[in-house]
N, C-alpha and C positions, 0 to 999 in steps of 0.2 A: 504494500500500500504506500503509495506518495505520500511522505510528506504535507506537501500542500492540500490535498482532502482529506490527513488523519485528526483524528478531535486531539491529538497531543502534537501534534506538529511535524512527526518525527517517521519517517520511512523506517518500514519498516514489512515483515510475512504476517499474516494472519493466520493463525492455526487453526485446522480444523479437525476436531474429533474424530477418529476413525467409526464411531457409532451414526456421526450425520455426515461423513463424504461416501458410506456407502448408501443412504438414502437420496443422498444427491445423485451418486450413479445410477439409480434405479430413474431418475427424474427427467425428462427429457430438457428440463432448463439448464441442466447442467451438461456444459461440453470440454471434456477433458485435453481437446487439443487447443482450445483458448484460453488464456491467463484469467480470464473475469468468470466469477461464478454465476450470476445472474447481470445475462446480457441483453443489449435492445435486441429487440425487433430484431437488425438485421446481424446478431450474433459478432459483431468484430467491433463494441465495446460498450464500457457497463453501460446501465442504465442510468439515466439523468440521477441528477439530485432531486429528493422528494417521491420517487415513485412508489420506492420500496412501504415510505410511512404512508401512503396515498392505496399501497394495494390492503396493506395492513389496515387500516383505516371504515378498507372495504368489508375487509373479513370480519372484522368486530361488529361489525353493525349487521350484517348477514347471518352472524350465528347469533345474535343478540347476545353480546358480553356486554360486561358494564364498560364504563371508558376509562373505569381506574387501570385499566389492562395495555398498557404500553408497549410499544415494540422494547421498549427496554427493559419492562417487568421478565420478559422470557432471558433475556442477558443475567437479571438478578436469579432467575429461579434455576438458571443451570449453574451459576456459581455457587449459589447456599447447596443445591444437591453436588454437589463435586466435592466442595467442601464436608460436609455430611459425612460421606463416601473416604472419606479420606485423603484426598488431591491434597499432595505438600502445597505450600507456599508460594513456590517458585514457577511451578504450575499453572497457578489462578496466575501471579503475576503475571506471567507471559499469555495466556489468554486472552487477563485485562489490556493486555498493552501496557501495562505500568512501566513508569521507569524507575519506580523504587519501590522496594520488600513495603517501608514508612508508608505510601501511597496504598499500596495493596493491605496495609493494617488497618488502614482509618477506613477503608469500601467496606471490607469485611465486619467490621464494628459497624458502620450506616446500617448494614444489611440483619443489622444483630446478632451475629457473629463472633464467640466470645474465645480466645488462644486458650481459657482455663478447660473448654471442652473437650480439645483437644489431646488435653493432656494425659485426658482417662484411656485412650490408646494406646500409650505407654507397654509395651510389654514387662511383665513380671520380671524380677530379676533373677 
């Protein structure tokens, strides 16, 4: 991802789960010999700005959710399950695109997210 269209400013890969790029494989929007995972119309490059929250926008209202349901709510809800699950730190960071562990402490605490939970994973000694 560029730089100039990342929300932290900073070029950068976006990773993605091997649970959702094989459901992307299954997906006909997704095309393995182009760099952009969801592309225009004519498939050789992404989609404008806004469409993504505009198609999203669509679905909510068609399945009737409430609006408290954000494209960003699914960003928080696989981070607390990853977390949950056990995904280090370093993990989420680089998910989040953080550029700092400090950064990735203060999201995880917004999200209510507490390091003392953690701890009860600890293997016996």
């Amino acid at each position: 991802m560029p730089g100039h269209i990342s929300k932290n400013g900073m070029d950068g890969y976006v990773t993605i789960p091997e649970v959702f790029a094989s459901e992307l494989n299954k997906s006909e929007v997704f095309k393995t010999e182009n760099e952009y995972v969801f592309q225009s119309k004519n498939g050789i490059k992404p989609v404008s700005k806004n469409v993504m929250g505009g198609r999203y926008r669509k679905l909510v209202k068609d399945l009737k959710l409430s609006k408290d349901y954000t494209l960003y709510s699914w960003k928080h809800s696989g981070i607390v399950a990853a977390y949950n699950a056990g995904v280090d730190i370093k993990t989420i960071q680089k998910q989040c695109r953080h550029q700092s562990l400090e950064q990735t402490d203060i999201y995880l605490k917004s999200l209510g997210l507490d390091e003392n939970k953690a701890i009860n994973k600890i293997p016996e000694l």
